[in-house]
DRENMARZA-299171 format. One record per residue: residue in one letter; y, x, z of N, C-alpha, C in turn; chain; residue number from 1. Coordinates in steps of 0.001 Angstrom, whole numbers, plus 500000, padded with zeros to 6 digits. Each point is the difference from the previous one (the first is absolute). Layout:
! DRENMARZA-299171
+------+--------+--------+--------+--------+--------+--------+--------+--------+--------+------+-----+
: code :   n_py :   n_px :   n_pz :  ca_py :  ca_px :  ca_pz :   c_py :   c_px :   c_pz : unit : pos :
+------+--------+--------+--------+--------+--------+--------+--------+--------+--------+------+-----+
:    A :      Y :      X :      Z :      Y :      X :      Z :      Y :      X :      Z :    A : NUM :
...
+------+--------+--------+--------+--------+--------+--------+--------+--------+--------+------+-----+
This chain:
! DRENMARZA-299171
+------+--------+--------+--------+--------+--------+--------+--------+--------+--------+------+-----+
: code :   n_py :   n_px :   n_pz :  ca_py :  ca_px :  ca_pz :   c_py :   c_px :   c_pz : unit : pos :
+------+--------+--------+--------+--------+--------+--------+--------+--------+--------+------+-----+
:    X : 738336 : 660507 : 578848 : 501239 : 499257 : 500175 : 500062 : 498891 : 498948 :    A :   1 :
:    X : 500226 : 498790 : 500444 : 499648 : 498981 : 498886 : 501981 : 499558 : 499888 :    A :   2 :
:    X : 500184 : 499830 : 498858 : 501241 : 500197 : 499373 : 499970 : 498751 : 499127 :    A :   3 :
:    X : 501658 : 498896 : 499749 : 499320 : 499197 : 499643 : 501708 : 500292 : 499244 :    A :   4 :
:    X : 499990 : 500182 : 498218 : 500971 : 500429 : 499388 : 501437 : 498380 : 499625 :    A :   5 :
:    X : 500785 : 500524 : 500364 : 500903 : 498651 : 499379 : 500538 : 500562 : 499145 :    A :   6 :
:    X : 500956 : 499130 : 499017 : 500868 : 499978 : 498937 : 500126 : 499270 : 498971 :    A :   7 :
:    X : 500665 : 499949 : 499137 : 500219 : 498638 : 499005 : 500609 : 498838 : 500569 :    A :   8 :
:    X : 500301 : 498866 : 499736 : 500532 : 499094 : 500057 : 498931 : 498382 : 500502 :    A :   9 :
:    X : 498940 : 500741 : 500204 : 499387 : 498998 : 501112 : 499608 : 500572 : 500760 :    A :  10 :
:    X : 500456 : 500659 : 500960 : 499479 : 500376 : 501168 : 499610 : 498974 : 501256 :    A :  11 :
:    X : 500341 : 498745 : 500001 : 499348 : 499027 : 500900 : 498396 : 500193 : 499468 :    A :  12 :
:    X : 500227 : 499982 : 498630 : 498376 : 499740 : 499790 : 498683 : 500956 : 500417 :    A :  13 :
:    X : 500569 : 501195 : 500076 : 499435 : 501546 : 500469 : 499654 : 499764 : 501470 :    A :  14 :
:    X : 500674 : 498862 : 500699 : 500202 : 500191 : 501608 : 499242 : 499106 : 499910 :    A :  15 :
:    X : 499383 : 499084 : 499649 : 499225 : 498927 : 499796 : 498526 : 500597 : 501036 :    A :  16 :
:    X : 499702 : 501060 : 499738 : 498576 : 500934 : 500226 : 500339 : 500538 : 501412 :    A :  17 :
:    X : 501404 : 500005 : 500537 : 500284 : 500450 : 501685 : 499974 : 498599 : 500488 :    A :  18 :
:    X : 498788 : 500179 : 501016 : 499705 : 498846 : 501225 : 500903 : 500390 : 501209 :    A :  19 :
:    X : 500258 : 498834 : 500635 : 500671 : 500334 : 501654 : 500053 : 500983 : 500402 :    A :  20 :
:    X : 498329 : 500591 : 500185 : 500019 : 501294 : 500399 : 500781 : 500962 : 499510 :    A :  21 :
:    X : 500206 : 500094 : 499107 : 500897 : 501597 : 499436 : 498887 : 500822 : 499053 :    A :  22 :
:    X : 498600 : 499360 : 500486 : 499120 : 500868 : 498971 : 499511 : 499578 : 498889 :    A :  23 :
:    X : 500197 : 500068 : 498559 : 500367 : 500095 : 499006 : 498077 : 499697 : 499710 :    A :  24 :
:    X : 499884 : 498077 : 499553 : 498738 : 499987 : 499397 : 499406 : 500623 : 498904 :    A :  25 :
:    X : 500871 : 500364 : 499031 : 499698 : 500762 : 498749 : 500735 : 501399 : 499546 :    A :  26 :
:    X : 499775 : 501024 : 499614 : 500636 : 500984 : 500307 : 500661 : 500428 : 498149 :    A :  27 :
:    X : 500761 : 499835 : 499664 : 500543 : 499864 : 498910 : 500236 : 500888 : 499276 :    A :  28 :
:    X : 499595 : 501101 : 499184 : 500111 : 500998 : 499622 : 500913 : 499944 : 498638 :    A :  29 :
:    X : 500615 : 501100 : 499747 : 500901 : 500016 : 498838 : 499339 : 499818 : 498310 :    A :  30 :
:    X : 500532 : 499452 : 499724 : 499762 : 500199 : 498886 : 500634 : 501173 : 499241 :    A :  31 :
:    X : 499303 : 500913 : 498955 : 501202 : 501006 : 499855 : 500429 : 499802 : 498779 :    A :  32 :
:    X : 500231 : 498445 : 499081 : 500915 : 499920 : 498947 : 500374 : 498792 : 500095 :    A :  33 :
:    X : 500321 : 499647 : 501515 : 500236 : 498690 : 500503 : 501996 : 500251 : 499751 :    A :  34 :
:    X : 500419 : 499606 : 499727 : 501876 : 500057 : 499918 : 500556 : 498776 : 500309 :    A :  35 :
:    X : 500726 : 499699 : 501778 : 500285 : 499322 : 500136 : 501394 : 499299 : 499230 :    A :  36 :
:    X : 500685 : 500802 : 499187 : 501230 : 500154 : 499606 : 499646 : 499188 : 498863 :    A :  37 :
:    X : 498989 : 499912 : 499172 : 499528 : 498768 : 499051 : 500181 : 498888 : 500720 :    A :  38 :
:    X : 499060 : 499427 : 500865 : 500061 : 499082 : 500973 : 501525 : 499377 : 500464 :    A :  39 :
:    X : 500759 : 501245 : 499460 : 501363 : 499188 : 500618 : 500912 : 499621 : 498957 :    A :  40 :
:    X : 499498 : 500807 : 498925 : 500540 : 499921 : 498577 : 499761 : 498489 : 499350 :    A :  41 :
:    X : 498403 : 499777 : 500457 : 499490 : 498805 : 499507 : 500208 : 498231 : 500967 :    A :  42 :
:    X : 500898 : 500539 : 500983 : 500732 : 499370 : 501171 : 501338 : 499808 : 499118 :    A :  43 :
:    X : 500627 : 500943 : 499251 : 501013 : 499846 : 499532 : 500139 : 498863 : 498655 :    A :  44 :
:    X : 498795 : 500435 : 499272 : 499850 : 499381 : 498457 : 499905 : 498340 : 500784 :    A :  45 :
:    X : 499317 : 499834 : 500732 : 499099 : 498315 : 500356 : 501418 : 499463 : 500009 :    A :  46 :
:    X : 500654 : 500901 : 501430 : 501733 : 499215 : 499801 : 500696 : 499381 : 499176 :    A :  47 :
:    X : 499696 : 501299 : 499171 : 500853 : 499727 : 498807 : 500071 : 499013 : 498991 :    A :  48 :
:    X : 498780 : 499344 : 499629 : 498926 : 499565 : 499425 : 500170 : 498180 : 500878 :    A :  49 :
:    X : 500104 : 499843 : 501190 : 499780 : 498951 : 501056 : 501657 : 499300 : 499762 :    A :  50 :
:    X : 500690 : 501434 : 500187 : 501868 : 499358 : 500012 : 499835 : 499137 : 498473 :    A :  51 :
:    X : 499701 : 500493 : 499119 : 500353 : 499511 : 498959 : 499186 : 498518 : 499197 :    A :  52 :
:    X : 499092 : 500160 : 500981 : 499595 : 498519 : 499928 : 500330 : 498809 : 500576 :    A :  53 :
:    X : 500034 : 500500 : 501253 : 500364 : 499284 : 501097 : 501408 : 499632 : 500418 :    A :  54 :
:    X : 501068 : 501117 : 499426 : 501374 : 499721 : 500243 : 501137 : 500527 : 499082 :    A :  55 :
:    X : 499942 : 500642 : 499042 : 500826 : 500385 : 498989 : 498773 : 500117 : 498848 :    A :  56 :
:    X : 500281 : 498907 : 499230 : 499161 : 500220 : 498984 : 500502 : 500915 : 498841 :    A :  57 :
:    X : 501549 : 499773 : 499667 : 500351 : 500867 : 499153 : 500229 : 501815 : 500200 :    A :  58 :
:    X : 499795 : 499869 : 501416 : 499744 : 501389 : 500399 : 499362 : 501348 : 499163 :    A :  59 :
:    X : 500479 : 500785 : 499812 : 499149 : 501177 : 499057 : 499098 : 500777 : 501486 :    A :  60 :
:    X : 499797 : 498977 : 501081 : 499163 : 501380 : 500361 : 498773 : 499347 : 500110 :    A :  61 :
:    X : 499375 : 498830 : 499781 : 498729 : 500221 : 499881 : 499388 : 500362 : 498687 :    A :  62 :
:    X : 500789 : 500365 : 499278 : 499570 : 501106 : 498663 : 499959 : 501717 : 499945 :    A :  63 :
:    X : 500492 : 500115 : 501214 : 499729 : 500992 : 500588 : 499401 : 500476 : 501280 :    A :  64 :
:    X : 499237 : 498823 : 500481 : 498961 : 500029 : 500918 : 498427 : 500197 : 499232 :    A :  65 :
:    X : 500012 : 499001 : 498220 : 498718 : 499929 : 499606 : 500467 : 501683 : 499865 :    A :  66 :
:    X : 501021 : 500478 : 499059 : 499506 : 501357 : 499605 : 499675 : 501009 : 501037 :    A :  67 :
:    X : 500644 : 500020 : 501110 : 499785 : 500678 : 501149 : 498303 : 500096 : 500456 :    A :  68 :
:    X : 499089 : 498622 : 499609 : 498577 : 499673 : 500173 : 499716 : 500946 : 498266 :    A :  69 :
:    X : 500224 : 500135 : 499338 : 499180 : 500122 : 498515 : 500227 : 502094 : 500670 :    A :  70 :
:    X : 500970 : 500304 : 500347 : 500111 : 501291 : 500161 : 498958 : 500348 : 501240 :    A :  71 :
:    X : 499960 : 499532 : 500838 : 499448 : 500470 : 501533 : 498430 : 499347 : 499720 :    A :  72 :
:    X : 499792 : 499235 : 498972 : 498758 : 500194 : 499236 : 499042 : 501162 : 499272 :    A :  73 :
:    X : 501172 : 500191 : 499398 : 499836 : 501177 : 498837 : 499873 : 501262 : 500844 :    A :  74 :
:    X : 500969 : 500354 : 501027 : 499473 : 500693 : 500933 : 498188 : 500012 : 500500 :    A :  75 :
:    X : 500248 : 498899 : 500719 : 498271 : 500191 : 500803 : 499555 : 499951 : 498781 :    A :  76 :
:    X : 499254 : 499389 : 498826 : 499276 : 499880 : 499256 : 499996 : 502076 : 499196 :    A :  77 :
:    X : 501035 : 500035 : 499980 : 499940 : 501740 : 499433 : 499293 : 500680 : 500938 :    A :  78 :
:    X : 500596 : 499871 : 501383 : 499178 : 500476 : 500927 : 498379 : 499858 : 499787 :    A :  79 :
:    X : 499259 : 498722 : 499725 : 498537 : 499718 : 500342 : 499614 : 500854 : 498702 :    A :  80 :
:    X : 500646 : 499911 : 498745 : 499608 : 500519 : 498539 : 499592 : 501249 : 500384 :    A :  81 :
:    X : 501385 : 500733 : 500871 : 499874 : 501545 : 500503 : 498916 : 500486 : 500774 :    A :  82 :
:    X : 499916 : 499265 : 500713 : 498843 : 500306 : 501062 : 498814 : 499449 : 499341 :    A :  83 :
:    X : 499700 : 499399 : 498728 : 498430 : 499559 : 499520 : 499828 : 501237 : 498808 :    A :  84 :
:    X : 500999 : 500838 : 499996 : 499871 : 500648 : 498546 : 498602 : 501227 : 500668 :    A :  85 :
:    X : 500183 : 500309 : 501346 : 498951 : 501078 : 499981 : 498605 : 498981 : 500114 :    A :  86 :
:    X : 499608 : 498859 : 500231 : 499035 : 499056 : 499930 : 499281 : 499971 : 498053 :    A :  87 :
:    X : 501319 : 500352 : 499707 : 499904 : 499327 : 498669 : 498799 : 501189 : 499358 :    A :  88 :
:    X : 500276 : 501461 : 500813 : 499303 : 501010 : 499780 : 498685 : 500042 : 500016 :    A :  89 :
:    X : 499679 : 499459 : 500717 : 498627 : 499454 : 500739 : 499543 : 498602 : 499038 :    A :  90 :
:    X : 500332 : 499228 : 500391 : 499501 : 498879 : 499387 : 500006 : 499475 : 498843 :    A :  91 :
:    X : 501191 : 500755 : 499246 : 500388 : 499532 : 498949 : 501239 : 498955 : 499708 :    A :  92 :
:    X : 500413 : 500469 : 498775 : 501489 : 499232 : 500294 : 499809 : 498637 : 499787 :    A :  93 :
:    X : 498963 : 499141 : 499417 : 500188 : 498640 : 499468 : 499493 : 499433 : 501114 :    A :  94 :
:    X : 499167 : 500526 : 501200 : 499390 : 499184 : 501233 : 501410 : 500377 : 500774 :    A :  95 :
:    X : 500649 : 501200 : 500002 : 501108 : 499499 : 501282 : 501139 : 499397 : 499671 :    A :  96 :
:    X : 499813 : 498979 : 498196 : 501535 : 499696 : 499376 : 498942 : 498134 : 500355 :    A :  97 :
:    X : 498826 : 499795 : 500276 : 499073 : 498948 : 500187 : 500173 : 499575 : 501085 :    A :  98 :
:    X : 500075 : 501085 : 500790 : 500280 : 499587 : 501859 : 501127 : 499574 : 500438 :    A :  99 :
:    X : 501221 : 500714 : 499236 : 501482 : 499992 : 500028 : 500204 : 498638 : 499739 :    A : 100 :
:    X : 499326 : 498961 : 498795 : 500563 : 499117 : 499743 : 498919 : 498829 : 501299 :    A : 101 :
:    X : 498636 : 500333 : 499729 : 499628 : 499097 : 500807 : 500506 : 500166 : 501527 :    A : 102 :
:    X : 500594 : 500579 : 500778 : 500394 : 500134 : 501094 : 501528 : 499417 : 499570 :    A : 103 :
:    X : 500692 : 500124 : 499271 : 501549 : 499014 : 499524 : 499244 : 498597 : 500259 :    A : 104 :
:    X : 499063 : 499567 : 499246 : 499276 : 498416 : 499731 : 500136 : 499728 : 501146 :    A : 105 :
:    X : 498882 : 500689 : 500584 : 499450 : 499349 : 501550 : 501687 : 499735 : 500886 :    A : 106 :
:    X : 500696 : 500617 : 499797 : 501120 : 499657 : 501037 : 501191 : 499631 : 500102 :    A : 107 :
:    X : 499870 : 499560 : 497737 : 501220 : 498633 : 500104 : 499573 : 499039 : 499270 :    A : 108 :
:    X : 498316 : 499830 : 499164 : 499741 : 498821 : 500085 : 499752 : 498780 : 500741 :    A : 109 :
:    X : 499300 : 499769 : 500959 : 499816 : 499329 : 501235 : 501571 : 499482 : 500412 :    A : 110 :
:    X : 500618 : 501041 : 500196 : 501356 : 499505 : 500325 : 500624 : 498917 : 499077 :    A : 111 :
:    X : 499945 : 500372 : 498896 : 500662 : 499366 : 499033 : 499106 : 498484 : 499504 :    A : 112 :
:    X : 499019 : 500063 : 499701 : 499171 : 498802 : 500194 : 500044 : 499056 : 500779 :    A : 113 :
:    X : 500354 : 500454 : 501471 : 500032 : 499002 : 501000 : 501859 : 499430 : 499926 :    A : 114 :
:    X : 500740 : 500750 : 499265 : 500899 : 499750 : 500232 : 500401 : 499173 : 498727 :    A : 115 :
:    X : 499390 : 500016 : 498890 : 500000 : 498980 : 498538 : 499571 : 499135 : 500642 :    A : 116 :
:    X : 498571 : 499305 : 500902 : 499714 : 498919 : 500192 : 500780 : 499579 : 500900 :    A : 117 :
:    X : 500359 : 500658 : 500830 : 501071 : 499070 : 500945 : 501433 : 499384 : 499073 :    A : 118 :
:    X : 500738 : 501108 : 499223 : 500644 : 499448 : 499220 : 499341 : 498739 : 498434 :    A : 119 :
:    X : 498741 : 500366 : 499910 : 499776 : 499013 : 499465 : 499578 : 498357 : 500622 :    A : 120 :
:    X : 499760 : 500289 : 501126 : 499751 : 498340 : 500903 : 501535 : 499626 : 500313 :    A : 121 :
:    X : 501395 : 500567 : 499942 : 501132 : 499389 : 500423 : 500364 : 500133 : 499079 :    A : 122 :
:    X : 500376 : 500389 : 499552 : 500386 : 500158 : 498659 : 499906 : 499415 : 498285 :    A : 123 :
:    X : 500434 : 499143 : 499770 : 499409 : 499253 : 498499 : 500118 : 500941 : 498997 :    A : 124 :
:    X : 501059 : 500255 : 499998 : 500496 : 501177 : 498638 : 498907 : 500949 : 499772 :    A : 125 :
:    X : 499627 : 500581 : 501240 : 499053 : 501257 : 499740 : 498277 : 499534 : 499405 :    A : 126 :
:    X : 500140 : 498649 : 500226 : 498469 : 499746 : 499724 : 500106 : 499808 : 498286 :    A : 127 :
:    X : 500725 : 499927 : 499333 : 499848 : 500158 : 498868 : 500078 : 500785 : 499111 :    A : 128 :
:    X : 500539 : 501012 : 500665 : 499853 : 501420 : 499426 : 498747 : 501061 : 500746 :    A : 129 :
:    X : 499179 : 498867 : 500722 : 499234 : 501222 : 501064 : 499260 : 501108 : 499409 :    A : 130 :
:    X : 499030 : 499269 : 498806 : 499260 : 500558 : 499182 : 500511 : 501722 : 499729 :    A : 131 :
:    X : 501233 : 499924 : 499743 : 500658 : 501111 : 499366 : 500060 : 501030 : 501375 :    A : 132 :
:    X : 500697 : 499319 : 501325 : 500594 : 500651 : 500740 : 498140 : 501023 : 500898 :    A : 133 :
:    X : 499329 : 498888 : 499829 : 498256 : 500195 : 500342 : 499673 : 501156 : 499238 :    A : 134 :
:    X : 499701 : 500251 : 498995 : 500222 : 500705 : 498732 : 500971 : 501751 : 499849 :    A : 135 :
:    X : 500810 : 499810 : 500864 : 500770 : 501260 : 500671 : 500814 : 499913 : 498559 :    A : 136 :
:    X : 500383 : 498769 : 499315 : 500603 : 500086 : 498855 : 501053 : 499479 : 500100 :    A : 137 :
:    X : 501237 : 499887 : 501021 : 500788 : 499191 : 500245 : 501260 : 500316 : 499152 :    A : 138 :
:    X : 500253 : 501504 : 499831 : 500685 : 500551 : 499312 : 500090 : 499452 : 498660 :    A : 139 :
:    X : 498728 : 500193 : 499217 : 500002 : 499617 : 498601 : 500404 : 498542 : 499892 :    A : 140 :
:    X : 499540 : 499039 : 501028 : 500623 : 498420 : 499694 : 501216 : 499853 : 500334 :    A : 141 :
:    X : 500716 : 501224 : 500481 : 501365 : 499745 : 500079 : 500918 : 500817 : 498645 :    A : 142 :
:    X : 498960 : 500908 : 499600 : 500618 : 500008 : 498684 : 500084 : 499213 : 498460 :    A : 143 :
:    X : 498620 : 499561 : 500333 : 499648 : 498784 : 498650 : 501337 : 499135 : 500275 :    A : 144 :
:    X : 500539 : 499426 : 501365 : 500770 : 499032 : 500089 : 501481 : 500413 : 499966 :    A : 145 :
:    X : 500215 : 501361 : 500152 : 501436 : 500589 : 500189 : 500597 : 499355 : 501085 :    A : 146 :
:    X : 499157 : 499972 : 501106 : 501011 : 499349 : 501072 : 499012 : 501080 : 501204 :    A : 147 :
:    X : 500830 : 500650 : 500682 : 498908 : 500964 : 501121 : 500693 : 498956 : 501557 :    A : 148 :
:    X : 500251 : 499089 : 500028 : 499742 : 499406 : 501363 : 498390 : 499368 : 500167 :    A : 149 :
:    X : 499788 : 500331 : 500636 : 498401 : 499381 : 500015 : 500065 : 498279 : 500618 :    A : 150 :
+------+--------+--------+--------+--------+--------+--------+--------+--------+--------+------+-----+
């Protein structure tokens, strides 16, 4: 029986894989520490986070959209710690604290790189601080200067 699971807050995207027919090109199996209820949590924070840029700036809730992201972080990330600790048995703890970070690298550097150069080609302000922001040092040049708007 091929079974094709919905839930969470994109379910158009799940249906993406049902053709005309009704029969289901890919057969989608559960994940079993998949929680769509994050997914909706993290539906909630973006909101929160979007209103306050976009339409109430003095708003206190996109300060409680970032924290809503720093918690539902701290979540999954405890989670992966939890689930690498019996790895850690095996392999040793400094190769699965090696993997932990190079698997973080791989999947918000790229992001973030492409997204400094785009802000650095429109952007004037940012090209003169790029060095720093390149550098993953953006923090510290906003403390040498006591001013944290970038």
């Amino acid at each position: 029986m091929v079974q094709i699971l919905f839930g969470g807050p994109l379910l158009w995207w799940r249906l993406r894989s049902v053709p005309a027919s009704g029969h289901p090109l890919v057969t989608m199996m559960p994940n079993p520490g998949y929680r769509p209820q994050i997914d909706s949590l993290r539906a909630v924070a973006v909101f929160a986070v979007m209103y306050s840029h976009f339409w109430d700036d003095a708003s206190p809730w996109g300060h409680h959209g970032v924290r809503l992201f720093f918690v539902i972080s701290g979540y999954l990330i405890t989670g992966i710690l939890i689930r690498s600790k019996e790895a850690a048995r095996s392999q040793g703890a400094l190769g699965v604290i090696l993997v932990f970070y190079l698997r973080r690298a791989l999947r918000i550097f790229p992001a973030y790189y492409v997204m400094l150069a785009l802000a650095a080609a429109f952007l004037p302000e940012v090209r003169t601080s790029l060095p720093w922001h390149a550098a993953y040092l953006s923090n510290v040049l906003f403390a040498l200067n006591g001013n944290w708007d970038p």
